[in-house]
Steps between C-alpha positions, in 0.01 A plus 500: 500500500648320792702202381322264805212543293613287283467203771109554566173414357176507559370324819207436715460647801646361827295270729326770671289556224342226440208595248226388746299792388329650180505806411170468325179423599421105530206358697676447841588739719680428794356811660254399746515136497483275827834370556449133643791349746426207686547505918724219463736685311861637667472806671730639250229445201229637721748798547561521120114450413427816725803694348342457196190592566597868660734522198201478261345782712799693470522494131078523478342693775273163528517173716578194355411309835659209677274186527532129657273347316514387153300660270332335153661750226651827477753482761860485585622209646810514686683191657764256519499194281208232589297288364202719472702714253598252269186552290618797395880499500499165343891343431596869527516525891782671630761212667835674515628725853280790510367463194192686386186482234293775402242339275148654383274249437235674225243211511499506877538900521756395804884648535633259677834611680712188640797411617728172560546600900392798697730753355471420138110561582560850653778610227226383207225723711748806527602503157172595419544758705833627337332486180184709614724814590573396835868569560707260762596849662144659524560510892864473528569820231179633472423437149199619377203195385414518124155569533281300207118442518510183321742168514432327218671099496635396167275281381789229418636542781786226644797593699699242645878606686715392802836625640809362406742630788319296837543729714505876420513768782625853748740497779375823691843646640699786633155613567606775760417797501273507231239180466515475910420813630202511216388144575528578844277830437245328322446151631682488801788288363608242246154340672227298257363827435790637309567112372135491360630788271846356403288140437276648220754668377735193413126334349454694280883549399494088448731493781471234777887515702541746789771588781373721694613800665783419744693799651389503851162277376368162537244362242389233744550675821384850424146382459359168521275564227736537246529110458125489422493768244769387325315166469162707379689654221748203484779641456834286542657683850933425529757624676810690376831368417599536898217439678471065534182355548254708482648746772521862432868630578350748789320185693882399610495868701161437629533125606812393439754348765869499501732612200366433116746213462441144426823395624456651860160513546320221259210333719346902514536528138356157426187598734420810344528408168266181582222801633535658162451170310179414748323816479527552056257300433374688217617455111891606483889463435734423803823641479813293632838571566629763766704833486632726759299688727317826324571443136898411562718188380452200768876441525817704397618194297273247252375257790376260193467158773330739772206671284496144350414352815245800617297380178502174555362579834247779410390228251446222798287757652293566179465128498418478817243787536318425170516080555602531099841408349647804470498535116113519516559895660609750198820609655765793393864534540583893425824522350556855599786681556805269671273189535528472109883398610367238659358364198812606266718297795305170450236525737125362371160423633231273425379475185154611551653846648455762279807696435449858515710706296590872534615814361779668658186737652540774170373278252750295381438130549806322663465123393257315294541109453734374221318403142567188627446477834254172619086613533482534850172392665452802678578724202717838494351858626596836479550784788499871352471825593346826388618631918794490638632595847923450514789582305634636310205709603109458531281533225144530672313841428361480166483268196863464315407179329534482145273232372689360211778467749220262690400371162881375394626402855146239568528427138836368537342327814232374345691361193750316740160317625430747829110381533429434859528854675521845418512757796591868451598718845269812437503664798209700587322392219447861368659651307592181355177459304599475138781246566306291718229482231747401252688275735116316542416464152810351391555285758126407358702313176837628418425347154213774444732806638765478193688816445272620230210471759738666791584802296105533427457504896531774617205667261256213569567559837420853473175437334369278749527766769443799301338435148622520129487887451854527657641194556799452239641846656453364879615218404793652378524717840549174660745367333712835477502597855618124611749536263646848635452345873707197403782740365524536865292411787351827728718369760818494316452843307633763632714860363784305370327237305534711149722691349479848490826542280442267233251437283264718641400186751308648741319744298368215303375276728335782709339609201354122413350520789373801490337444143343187671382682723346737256338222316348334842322835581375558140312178529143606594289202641162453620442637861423197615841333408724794618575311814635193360669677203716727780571150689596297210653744278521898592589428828843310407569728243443831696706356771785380323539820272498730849770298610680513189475872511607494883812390426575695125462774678745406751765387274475835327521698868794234560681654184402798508646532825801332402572786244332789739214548276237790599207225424608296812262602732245471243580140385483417891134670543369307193571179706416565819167578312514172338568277828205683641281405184613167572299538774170677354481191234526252794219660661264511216530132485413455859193730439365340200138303567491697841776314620505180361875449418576690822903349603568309118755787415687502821784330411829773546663490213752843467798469706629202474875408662555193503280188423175565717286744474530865706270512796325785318604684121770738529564788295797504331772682560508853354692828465340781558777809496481643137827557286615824315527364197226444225477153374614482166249303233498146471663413165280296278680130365585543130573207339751446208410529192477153290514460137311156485380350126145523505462145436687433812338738688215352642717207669800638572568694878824764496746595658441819706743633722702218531275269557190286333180398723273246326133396711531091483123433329639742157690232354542527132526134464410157665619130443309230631156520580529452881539872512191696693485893623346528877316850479557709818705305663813643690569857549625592131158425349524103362736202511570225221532103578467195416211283508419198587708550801559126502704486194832333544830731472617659247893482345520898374617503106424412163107496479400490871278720642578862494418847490632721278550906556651723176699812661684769368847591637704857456789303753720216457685318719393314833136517633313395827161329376222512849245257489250599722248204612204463775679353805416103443683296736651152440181289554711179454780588690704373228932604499476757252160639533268652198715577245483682155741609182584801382706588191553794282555406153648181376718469812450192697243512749573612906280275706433692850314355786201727629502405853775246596629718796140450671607235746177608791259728323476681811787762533825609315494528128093404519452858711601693189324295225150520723554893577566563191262268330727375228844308486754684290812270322754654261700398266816637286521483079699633240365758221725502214412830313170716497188442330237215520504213723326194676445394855370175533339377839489084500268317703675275751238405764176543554384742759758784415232801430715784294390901564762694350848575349712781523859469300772747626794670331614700818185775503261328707414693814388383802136472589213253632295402180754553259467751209173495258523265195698690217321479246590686130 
C-alpha cells in the first residue's frame, strides 16, 4: 500500500457536486417545468435562466421553457434577492459576494434559485446545470451531454455556497498562432462573437476575472461590442500587468504619439490613459503602474520616485474621470517581474491597491506577504501561469501543469491570506482545460480543495466529462502524462535530455510513454465522446509519446553513428517518420467536428534554439551514412547483490553500484505530525512537506521535525547526500532563503539553504532550477563502517517541498532523473 494513504479518509465530493439531484424517483421533476425570471432581472440572469433551460433539453430531449411571468406552483424561480422571495427563502437568503441558494420549497412545489447579486444568481442557475450532466466544456471540448429522461429534485433540498477568493479568472495570452488564426477563422476576431463563448465559459467555471487577448488585440477597440457583452454576462474585464488604464498594449501603436515615456512625453500618456478610464464603464479592475514599451522594464535602473509619481497621477485621473475618491475604483499594482524591486526597495501605494503577486512565470510564486504583515484594504492577489512565452524558453503548446504543483503553490498563497485575486495566464485556452478547471474550482474555496480533495481531482474530473466506467484510469492518464511533461517541457526536450549510457535513461522514459500511450488507445468510449476524449486526453498523450520517440530514435542514430553502427541509417528513418507523424496527429485534431479546432495545434514546438519558438518545427539533425560495424547489445543494469535481514528489509534502500537512490514520500519513519506526501507532484512521482505552511521555523535536532530514511551501505568513508526539491523560490526574500537539515546518523545536523543564491528569479541559477524542474543541494557525511544506517531530513521552514535523495560513494553516473529507487 502506498504510505500517503495513510494521510486520507473518506470525503465528500468537491463543490461541483452538489447533491441537487436524486437518483430515485420523488414527485418533482425538473424536466419540463416553466422556468420563471422576472424582466427586471440583469441580463446576466436572463442569460443564465435561458442556459438553463437549453441545458435541460440537452440532458432530456424536452423543453423546459423560459417564461416572464410568474406562475402559481410547479415552477422554477430564478432571481436575485428581493422582497418577493423572502416568503420562501426566509432568514436563509443569500447576503455574502456572489453568493447563491438553491432551495426546493415542497409545500410550494417551487425551486427557487437566488443569488445575493447578479452573478451569485447565474452561478446558483448553472450549478444545476453541472449537476444535470452538463459539462463546463460541452462547447469548448466537446464533451458529450449525459442524456437522462427524468431530473428528479431532492426532496430536502437546500444548498447555500459563495466564493471565497473575490475575484477568480483567465488572462488569454501568447495567443499567436494558435487561438488567433482560429478565432479569426471562426468569428472574425477576438470580436463579441468569440467573447460570447469565452463569457459562458468562465459562468459556468465560477469564474468572473478576465484579461483578454492582447498580442496585436484590443478588447475595447477591436469591437465596440465587447464592452456590452461583457456587461450581459458580467464578467469583471482588466488589463494586464503592462497595459495602465484600461488600454490594451497594441492601442499605443495604433494611437499613440511620441515615445512610451512618462518623463519625455507625459501630457500624451496622461490623455490616453484618461480615454481608457472614460470609455470602461462596465464592471472591472484598473491596473496602475507603467513598464517599458512591449512587455520590457520602464527604466534600466529602479526609478522608485518616478513610477511613484506616474501613480499618483494615473490616480488624479481616475479621480477625476469617475468624480469618486480614488479608493472607491478596485485598483491593481502587478508586482511582476522587476517592478517587484520596486516594492522590495521601499516603494508602496495606496492602501486600497491591491497588490498583485506573481510567480516567476513557471509556477513558483516569488513573494507572498509576511505572517505578519498589516491587512491591507485592498487585499493581496495572485498572477500565475499555466503559458509562458520567454526564457529560459517558452512553454506554450500543450498542458505541462501538474496540478498538485497548483494545489501546493495557491495553497501556500492562500494560507499566507492571498483572497482578493487569482489569475492564471492560459494561453489559448485549449489545451489548458483540466488545469483551468481545477484552477476555477479552487479558487471557488481553497478551504474545500485540501490535498486529500486535490489528489481525488483528477478522477472526478474525469467523470464529469466522461462517466464512471473509466474514470479512475483517465484520471490517472492525466495525472501521468503531466507528470512526464513536467520532467521536461516539449520545448526543452530534445536528443540529449537522457542518458543513453546510464541507467538505461532513455529507454525508460520512451517506454513510459509509450505504455501510456498504449493505455490511452485501449480506452474504448462512446462514439459520441471520441472527440473530446482525443482533445482532452489521447491527443496530449499521442503527441507527446511521438515526440518522445522522435528524439530516442535520434539519440540512438547519434550513437550509433558515433561508434559506426550499421543501424544508423535506420535509427535516422525511424525519426524522420516520427517528425512527420508529428504532423498526421496535428492534423487529425484540426479535422475533428469537421473542423472545429481548425489552428489550436499550431503552435511549433520541435526545433527550438534559443528561447522563442522556430518559425516552423524542424527536424532534427540526423545521420544518414550507415557504419560497418554491427551494434553490439545493450547490456542490461545488474544490481549488487544485498544480504538485507528480512526484518529490515522492507525499510531499508541499498547500496548498488556505489550508490543508494531513495524516492522522498518512502520514508520509513516520521516525527512530528506536520509531515504530508503531495501525490504527483514533481517529475520523480511525489514530494514530502510540511504543513501548515505558516508554522514558525524550525531549530533541526533533538525531537524536531524530521524524516527518517534506513539505508544499507557496502562503502565507508565520505559520501555526497543530493536532495532533490521542486524549485520554490524565496517568497520572503529573507538572507538565507528556505532552508532544511540533513544528517546521517547521530552527527550534528548540516543546515543548507534551498534557494539563497536566487537574488531575481528571472535568470542565472533560476534558468536551471525551472528547466530542470527541481533544485538540487548536496551535502558531504562521514560513514564509519558498512551495514545499517539513518538519514534524517529536519524541517527548517515551511515551503521546502522534498522529491528525492540519492547518497553517493563515487559510482553515481551522470544522467537527467537520476537512477531508479534501489530498493532490496
Amino acid at each position: 500500500m502506498k504510505k500517503w494513504t495513510i494521510f486520507f479518509s473518506l470525503i465528500c465530493s468537491l463543490t461541483v457536486k452538489a447533491q441537487i439531484f436524486s437518483s430515485k424517483p420523488t414527485n418533482w421533476d425538473l424536466v419540463g417545468k416553466p422556468i420563471y425570471v422576472s424582466d427586471s432581472e440583469p441580463t446576466v440572469v436572463k442569460k443564465a435562466a435561458e442556459l438553463l433551460s437549453e441545458d435541460i433539453e440537452r440532458v432530456s430531449g424536452k423543453k423546459s421553457p423560459v417564461v416572464h411571468q410568474k406562475p402559481e406552483k410547479d415552477f422554477v424561480w430564478i432571481g436575485t434577492v428581493s422582497e418577493n422571495l423572502h416568503s420562501i427563502l426566509g432568514k436563509d437568503f443569500p447576503k455574502k459576494w456572489e453568493e447563491y441558494l438553491i432551495k426546493f420549497d415542497a409545500q410550494k412545489r417551487v425551486l427557487v434559485i437566488s443569488g445575493a447579486d447578479r452573478r451569485g444568481t447565474a452561478y446558483g442557475a448553472l450549478t444545476l446545470s453541472r449537476e444535470m450532466g452538463v459539462s463546463p466544456w460541452y462547447w469548448w471540448a466537446d464533451v458529450p451531454v449525459k442524456k437522462k429522461s427524468n431530473l428528479y429534485i431532492n426532496a430536502n433540498l437546500q444548498i447555500q455556497d459563495a466564493p471565497v477568493v473575490q475575484y477568480r479568472g483567465i488572462f488569454i495570452n501568447d495567443e499567436a498562432p494558435a487561438l488567433s488564426s482560429w478565432s479569426k477563422e471562426k468569428f472574425g476576431g477576438f470580436n463579441h462573437q468569440y467573447y460570447s463563448k469565452v463569457f459562458e465559459l468562465m459562468l459556468r467555471l465560477k469564474s468572473n476575472y478576465i484579461w483578454p487577448a492582447m498580442w496585436g488585440n484590443a478588447f475595447y477597440d477591436d469591437d465596440p461590442k465587447n464592452i456590452q457583452i461583457a456587461d450581459d454576462y458580467a464578467i469583471v474585464i482588466g488589463t494586464s500587468h503592462h497595459e495602465p488604464l484600461h488600454r490594451a498594449h497594441d492601442e499605443w501603436r495604433r494611437y499613440g504619439k511620441g515615445p512610451w515615456n512618462f518623463v519625455q512625453n507625459p501630457d500624451a500618456l496622461k490623455e490616453f490613459w484618461k480615454t481608457g478610464m472614460k470609455r470602461s464603464w462596465n464592471e472591472n479592475i484598473t491596473t496602475i503602474g507603467m513598464r517599458g514599451d512591449g512587455d520590457e522594464p520602464m527604466t534600466r535602473e529602479t526609478a522608485t520616485e518616478l513610477l511613484e509619481k506616474i501613480v499618483d497621477q494615473q490616480r488624479q485621473i481616475i479621480e477625476e474621470v469617475t468624480g469618486k475618491p480614488a479608493s472607491e475604483t478596485p485598483q491593481l499594482w502587478a508586482l511582476y517581474k522587476e517592478v517587484q524591486d520596486y516594492y522590495d526597495k521601499g516603494m508602496r501605494v495606496p492602501d486600497d491597491v491591491t497588490l498583485l503577486l506573481c510567480d516567476d512565470n513557471w509556477g513558483n510564486l516569488r513573494k507572498l506577504p509576511t505572517l505578519n504583515a498589516s491587512p491591507r484594504k485592498g487585499g493581496y492577489g495572485i498572477y500565475y501561469h499555466f503559458d509562458y512565452v520567454g526564457g529560459p524558453r517558452n512553454y506554450k503548446w500543450l498542458n505541462t501543469t501538474q496540478i498538485m504543483r497548483v494545489w501546493e503553490q495557491m495553497n501556500l498563497a492562500y494560507e499566507h491570506g492571498v483572497e482578493k485575486i487569482w489569475i492564471v495566464n492560459v494561453g489559448d485556452i485549449k489545451p489548458m482545460e483540466f488545469p483551468i478547471s481545477f484552477w476555477c474550482d479552487m479558487a471557488w474555496n481553497p478551504e474545500k480543495m485540501s490535498l486529500e480533495n486535490a489528489v481525488k481531482y483528477p478522477i472526478l474530473w474525469a467523470e464529469e466529462q466522461f462517466g464512471k466506467s473509466y474514470a479512475a484510469e483517465i484520471g490517472d492518464i492525466l495525472q501521468r502524462y503531466t507528470q512526464y511533461n513536467h520532467r521536461r517541457t516539449p520545448e526543452l526536450l530534445d536528443a540529449k535530455t537522457y542518458s543513453l549510457e546510464n541507467y538505461q535513461e532513455w529507454e525508460k522514459v520512451h517506454a513510459d510513454y509509450q505504455k501510456l500511450k498504449y493505455r490511452a488507445e485501449k480506452i474504448k468510449l462512446p462514439a459520441e465522446a471520441y472527440s473530446a476524449y482525443f482533445q482532452l486526453v489521447l491527443h496530449p498523450v499521442k503527441a507527446m509519446a511521438n515526440l518522445y520517440d522522435l528524439y530516442y530514435q535520434v539519440a540512438l542514430n547519434h550513437q550509433a553513428h558515433s561508434k559506426s553502427y550499421s543501424t544508423t541509417a535506420d535509427y535516422a528513418e525511424k525519426a524522420k517518420k516520427a517528425f512527420e507523424k508529428d504532423s498526421l496527429i496535428t492534423l487529425e485534431y484540426h479535422q475533428l467536428n469537421g473542423g472545429k479546432w481548425n489552428h489550436m495545434m499550431s503552435q511549433t514546438h520541435i526545433g527550438y534554439r534559443i528561447w522563442q519558438q522556430p518559425p516552423y518545427n524542424i527536424m532534427p539533425m540526423v545521420y544518414t551514412q550507415n557504419g560497418t560495424v554491427k551494434p553490439e547489445p545493450i547490456s542490461k543494469h545488474t544490481p549488487q547483490k544485498a544480504v538485507i535481514h528480512k526484518r529490515e528489509k522492507y525499510h531499508q534502500f541499498i547500496e548498488v553500484d556505489g550508490y543508494i537512490s531513495i524516492q522522498a514520500s518512502n520514508f520509513s519513519k516520521s516525527n512530528g505530525n506536520q509531515w504530508k506526501i503531495i501525490p504527483e507532484l514533481g517529475k520523480h512521482g511525489a514530494g514530502v512537506s510540511t504543513y501548515p505552511t505558516t508554522l514558525p521555523a524550525s531549530t533541526p535536532g533533538g525531537d524536531s521535525p524530521y524524516l527518517e530514511y534506513e539505508i544499507h551501505t557496502y562503502s565507508s568513508g565520505p559520501v555526497t547526500l543530493t536532495c532533490s526539491f521542486a524549485p520554490s523560490l524565496n517568497y520572503h526574500f529573507t538572507e538565507d532563503g528556505l532552508q532544511y537539515a540533513i544528517s546521517v546518523d547521530e552527527e550534528a545536523p548540516q543546515v543548507i539553504s534551498l534557494n539563497k543564491e536566487d537574488k531575481d528569479s528571472i535568470s542565472g541559477i533560476w534558468n536551471k532550477w525551472v528547466a530542470e524542474a527541481e533544485i538540487k543541494k548536496t551535502s558531504t557525511h562521514q560513514i564509519d563502517k558498512p551495514g545499517k544506517h539513518v538519514i534524517k531530513f529536519w524541517r527548517v521552514n515551511a515551503g521546502v517541498v522534498l522529491q528525492k535523495i540519492t547518497a553517493d560513494f563515487g559510482g553515481l553516473k551522470p544522467s537527467y532523473l537520476g537512477p531508479p529507487e534501489t530498493k532490496p
